[in-house]
Every structure is written in C-alpha cells, then in structure tokens.
VODONU-746633 format. One line per field, with one value per residue (C-alpha): residue in three letters; x, y, z. Coordinates in steps of 0.02 Angstrom, whole numbers. Example, Ala and Ser with C-alpha at 12.3 -4.5 7.8 and 13.67 -1.06 7.14 Angstrom:
REM residues 2
residuo: [ALA/SER]
x: [615/684]
y: [-225/-53]
z: [390/357]
//
This chain:
REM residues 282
residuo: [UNK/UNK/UNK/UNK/UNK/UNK/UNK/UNK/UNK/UNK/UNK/UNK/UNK/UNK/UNK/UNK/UNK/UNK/UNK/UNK/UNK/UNK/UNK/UNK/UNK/UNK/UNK/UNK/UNK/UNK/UNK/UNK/UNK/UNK/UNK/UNK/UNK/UNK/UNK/UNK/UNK/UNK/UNK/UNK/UNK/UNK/UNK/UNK/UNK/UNK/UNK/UNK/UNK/UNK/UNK/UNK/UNK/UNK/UNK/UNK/UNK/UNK/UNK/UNK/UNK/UNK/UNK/UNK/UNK/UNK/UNK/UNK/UNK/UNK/UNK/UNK/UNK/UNK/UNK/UNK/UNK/UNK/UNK/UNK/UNK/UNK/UNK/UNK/UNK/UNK/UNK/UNK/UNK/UNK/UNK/UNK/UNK/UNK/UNK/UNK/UNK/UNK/UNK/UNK/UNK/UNK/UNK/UNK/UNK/UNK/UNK/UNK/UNK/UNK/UNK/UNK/UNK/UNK/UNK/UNK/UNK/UNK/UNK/UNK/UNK/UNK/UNK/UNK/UNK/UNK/UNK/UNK/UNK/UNK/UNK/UNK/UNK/UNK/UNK/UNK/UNK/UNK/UNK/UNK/UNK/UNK/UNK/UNK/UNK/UNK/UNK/UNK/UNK/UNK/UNK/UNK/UNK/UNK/UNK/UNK/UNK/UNK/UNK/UNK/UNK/UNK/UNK/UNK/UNK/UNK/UNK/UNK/UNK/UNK/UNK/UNK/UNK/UNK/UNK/UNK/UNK/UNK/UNK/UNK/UNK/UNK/UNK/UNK/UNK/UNK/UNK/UNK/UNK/UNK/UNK/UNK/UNK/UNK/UNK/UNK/UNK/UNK/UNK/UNK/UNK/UNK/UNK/UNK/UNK/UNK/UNK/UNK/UNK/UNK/UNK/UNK/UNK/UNK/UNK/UNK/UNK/UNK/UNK/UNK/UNK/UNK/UNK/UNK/UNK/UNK/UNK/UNK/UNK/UNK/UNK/UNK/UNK/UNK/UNK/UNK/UNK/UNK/UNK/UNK/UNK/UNK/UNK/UNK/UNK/UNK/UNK/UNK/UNK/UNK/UNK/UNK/UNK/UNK/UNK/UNK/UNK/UNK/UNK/UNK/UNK/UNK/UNK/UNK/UNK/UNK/UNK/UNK/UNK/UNK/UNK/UNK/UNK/UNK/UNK/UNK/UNK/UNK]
x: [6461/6405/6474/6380/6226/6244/6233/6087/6008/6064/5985/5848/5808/5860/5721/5590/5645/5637/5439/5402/5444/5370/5344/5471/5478/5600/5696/5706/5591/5466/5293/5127/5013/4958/4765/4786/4853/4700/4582/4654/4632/4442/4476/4562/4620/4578/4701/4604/4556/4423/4390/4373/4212/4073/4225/4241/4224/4137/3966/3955/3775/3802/4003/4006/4120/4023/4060/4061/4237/4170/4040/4120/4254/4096/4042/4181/4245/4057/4089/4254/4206/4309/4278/4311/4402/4412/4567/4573/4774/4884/4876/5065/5105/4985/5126/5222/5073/5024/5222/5259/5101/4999/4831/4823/4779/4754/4566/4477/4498/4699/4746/4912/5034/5230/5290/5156/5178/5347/5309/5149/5071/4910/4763/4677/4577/4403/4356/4423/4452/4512/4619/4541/4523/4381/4335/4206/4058/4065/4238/4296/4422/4365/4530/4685/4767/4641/4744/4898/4974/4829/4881/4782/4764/4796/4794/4974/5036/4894/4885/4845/4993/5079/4983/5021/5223/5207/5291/5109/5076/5212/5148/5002/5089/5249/5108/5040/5072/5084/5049/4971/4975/4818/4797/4621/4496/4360/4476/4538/4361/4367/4502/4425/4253/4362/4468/4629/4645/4594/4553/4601/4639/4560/4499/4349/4233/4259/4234/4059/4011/4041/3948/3789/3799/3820/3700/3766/3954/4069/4101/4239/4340/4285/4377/4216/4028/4071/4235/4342/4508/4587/4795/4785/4675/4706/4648/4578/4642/4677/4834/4930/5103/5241/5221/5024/4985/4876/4777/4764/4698/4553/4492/4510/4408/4294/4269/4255/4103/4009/4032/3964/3828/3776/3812/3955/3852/3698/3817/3893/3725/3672/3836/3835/3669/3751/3889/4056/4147/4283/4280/4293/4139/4198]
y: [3332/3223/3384/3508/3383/3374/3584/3609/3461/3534/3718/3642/3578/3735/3816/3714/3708/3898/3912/3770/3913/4040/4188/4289/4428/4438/4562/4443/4529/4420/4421/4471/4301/4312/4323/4223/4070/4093/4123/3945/3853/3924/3916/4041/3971/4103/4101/4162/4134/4023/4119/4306/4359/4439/4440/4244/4097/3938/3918/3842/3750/3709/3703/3816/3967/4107/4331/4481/4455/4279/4344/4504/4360/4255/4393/4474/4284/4251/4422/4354/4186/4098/3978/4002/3882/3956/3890/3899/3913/3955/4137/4137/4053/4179/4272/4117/4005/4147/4177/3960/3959/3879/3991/4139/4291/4342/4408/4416/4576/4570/4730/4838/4877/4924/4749/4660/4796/4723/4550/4569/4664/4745/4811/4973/4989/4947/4959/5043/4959/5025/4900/4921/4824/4703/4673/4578/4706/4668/4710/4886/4942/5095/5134/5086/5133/5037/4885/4923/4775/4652/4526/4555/4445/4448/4331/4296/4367/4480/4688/4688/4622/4745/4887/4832/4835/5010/5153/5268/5086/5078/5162/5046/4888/4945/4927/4786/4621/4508/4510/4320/4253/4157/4070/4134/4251/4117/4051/4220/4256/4079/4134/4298/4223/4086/4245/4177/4355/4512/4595/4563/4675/4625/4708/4837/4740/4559/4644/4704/4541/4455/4613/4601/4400/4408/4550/4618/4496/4614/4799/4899/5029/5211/5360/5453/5413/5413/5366/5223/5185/5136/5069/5095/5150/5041/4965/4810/4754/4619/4529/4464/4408/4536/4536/4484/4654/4596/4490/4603/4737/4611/4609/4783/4845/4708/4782/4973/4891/4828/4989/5089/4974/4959/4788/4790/4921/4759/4641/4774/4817/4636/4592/4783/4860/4995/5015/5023/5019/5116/5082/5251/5230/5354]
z: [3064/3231/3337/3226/3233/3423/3455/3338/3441/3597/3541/3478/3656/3751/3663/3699/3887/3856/3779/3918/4037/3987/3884/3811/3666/3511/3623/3772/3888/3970/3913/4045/3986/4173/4098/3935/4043/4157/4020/3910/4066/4123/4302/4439/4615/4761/4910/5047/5228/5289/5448/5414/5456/5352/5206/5173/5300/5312/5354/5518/5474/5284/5253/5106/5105/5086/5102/5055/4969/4902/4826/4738/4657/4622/4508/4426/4381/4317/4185/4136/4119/4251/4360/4528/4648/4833/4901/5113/5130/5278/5311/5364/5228/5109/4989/4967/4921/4783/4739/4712/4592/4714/4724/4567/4694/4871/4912/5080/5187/5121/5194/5109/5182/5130/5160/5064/4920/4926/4904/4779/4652/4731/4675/4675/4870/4852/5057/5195/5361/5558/5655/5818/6003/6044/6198/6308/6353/6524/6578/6633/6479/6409/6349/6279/6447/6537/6458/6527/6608/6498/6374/6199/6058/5887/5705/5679/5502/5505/5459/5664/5681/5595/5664/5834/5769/5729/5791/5822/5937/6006/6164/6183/6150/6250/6413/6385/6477/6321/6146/6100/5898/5872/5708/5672/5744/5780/5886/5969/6008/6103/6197/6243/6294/6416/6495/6423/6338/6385/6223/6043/5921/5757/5606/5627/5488/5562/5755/5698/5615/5801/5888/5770/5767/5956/6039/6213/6207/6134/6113/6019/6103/6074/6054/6066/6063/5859/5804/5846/5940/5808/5804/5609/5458/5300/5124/5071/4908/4798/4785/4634/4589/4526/4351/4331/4272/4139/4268/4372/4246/4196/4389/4408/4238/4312/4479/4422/4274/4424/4536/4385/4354/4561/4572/4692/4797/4796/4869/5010/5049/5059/5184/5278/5247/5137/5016/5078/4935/4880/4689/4568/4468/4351]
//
C-alpha cells in the first residue's frame, strides 16, 4: 500500500513539475501561450540597442530612449494593452538574451538574415535598409577601391558584419587593411572623427541620421549621383523566439491595423520625412 501510495505521490508531483513548465495538449504537443502569458502579466520586455540611430537610442540631453522603432512598439503595445519595458541588452549577446527568457522580442533596425532565421522566429519586413560605407566628407574615397589598403569599421555582431563576410564582399574586404569590431556606432563614429578608422560601414538609415544631425562631417559612398554603394540590401524585422507564433501574430495584425489606418506612415514621416514602411496595408 506505502509503495502504491509512494508512485501516485510521485505522479502526482511529476505533473505539476510538468504544468509548472509549460503548456502541453492531451496529445503531448506543446501549446503556443506565447501571447496569453504576455497578456496575464500586462507587460512585454523589448531587447534592443541603445545606440542605433534614428531607430532607438538614448537621448543625449534628457536620457530617455526614444525612435522610430520605439515609438512603432510604443503604439502597437498601447492597442494591445501592454506595457512596454525597453530593455538596452548586449547586442552580441541579442539571440541568447531573447532565447534564455530574458527580453520577449528583438526590435530596433534587427536586420534578417539566414543565420538569425535560424536562431529566431522573425517577422514579416516592415523597412528596407542598404548596408553601405560612411566616410568623413573631407577625405578622397570615392570608391570602394579607393579603400584598398584602409582599415574600416564596423558594430561587432551586426548585419554589416555579415555583409562584409559575404561572398559578393569578398572583393572589397579581401583589400582592405583591417576590418575593426566596435561595440556601437556612436562610438565608431568617434573613431572615425579621431582618424583611428578610415571609414565604417554601417547601416544606410543610422548613416543619414549622423549626415542630417551633422551638416558637411560625413558622406556615404555613391555608386552614382542616385543610388548607393551598397555591400548588401536587407529587411528590418521583428524578432521572436521559435515557437511564439501566437505573439508574434498579435504584433503583426497590430502593425498591418496601423499601416491601414496611416498611423505607422505618421510616425515614419515624423522620424524620415516620409513613409518608409514596408507594411501590406491590404
């Protein structure tokens, strides 16, 4: 009887270690709560980066975080009735904050690629972006050539980065003098403004919010009086952990409401002086 007593106890417990866990059906496959447990709790943490220029960084004169990217999640967590904690983390350390449970998505100017589809679940695009070179306007380059033998620097863990790693760069970076990881790109503009780099190569959107903030210090390589030199043409999307379909479903539906209704065009107009978005509003 004490043995039979002793495996019902022992099931018993099993079980509840089981529903501590998580969420499973009667047929054993796990359960999406990825929005239910956000909804119960009325909060969302945002993994993002604090220095990413116009898409979310901190406010040099009153400390708040502020973006385009900020304040798309301020208003699609408003609609779902959310609140929003922004959550500055390690960029290196982005998909494993957001895989341990630390932050509940990725979101500011988090580019796809193949090896971050691996690792999370993104979201539809809803901007495009060029990886590109920045340079000081004074200096001679005028080409990628020109930087043959230069060292250029880029955000470590970054889609740069990876756009530099790629085969259609391989040319470019195969002539350069050094590549250099910086942990940020308010610091890599330091660098480039005390002539310890020659150029960086940065993200299209965040060179133009340095250009406009900083009239006559910077230019962008050109292919042509028009288009760009750009290393790679990408996505910005959302990211989520495998699994958090039904999360990520709620942000989406959100996103394409406030396309169709023009407020996600308002706030790209108000951060680029027109809409840039990529949303369907269908």
């Amino acid at each position: 009887m004490k043995k039979l007593l002793a495996l019902a106890l022992a099931g018993a417990m099993m079980l509840c270690a089981g529903c501590s866990q998580g969420e499973a059906s009667s047929s054993g496959t796990a359960v999406d709560d990825s929005w239910t447990k956000i909804e119960e709790a009325g909060k969302i943490k945002l993994g993002m980066d604090d220095a990413f220029p116009p898409m979310g960084y901190t406010d040099p004169e009153t400390g708040d975080i502020i973006g385009f990217d900020v304040d798309v999640a301020k208003e699609v967590f408003k609609r779902l009735d959310v609140e929003l904690e922004l959550c500055p983390i390690e960029w290196t350390q982005k998909e494993t904050e957001l895989n341990n449970g630390e932050v509940d998505l990725l979101w500011n100017g988090y580019s796809s690629t193949p090896e971050r589809a691996e690792k999370v679940n993104l979201s539809v695009p809803y901007m495009k972006n060029n990886q590109i070179i920045l340079v000081k306007d004074d200096s001679s380059y005028q080409s990628f050539a020109d930087l043959a033998g230069k060292t250029v620097g880029v955000q470590a863990d970054s889609s740069a980065e990876v756009a530099l790693d790629s085969d259609e760069a391989k040319e470019f970076k195969d002539s350069l003098k050094e590549i250099v990881p910086i942990d940020d790109y308010s610091k890599a503009i330091l660098e480039i403004k005390n002539g310890t780099i020659d150029a960086i190569a940065i993200d299209e959107v965040v060179a133009r919010f340095y250009i406009n903030n900083e009239p006559g210090a910077y230019r962008i390589l050109m292919k042509d009086s028009d288009n760009v030199e750009s290393l790679a043409v990408e996505d910005y999307v959302i990211g989520f952990r495998k699994g958090d379909d039904a999360l990520k479903s709620k942000v989406e539906e959100t996103l394409k409401a406030m396309a169709k209704d023009g407020k996600l065009a308002e706030i790209a107009e108000k951060w680029f002086g027109e809409d840039v978005t990529t949303i369907s509003k269908d």
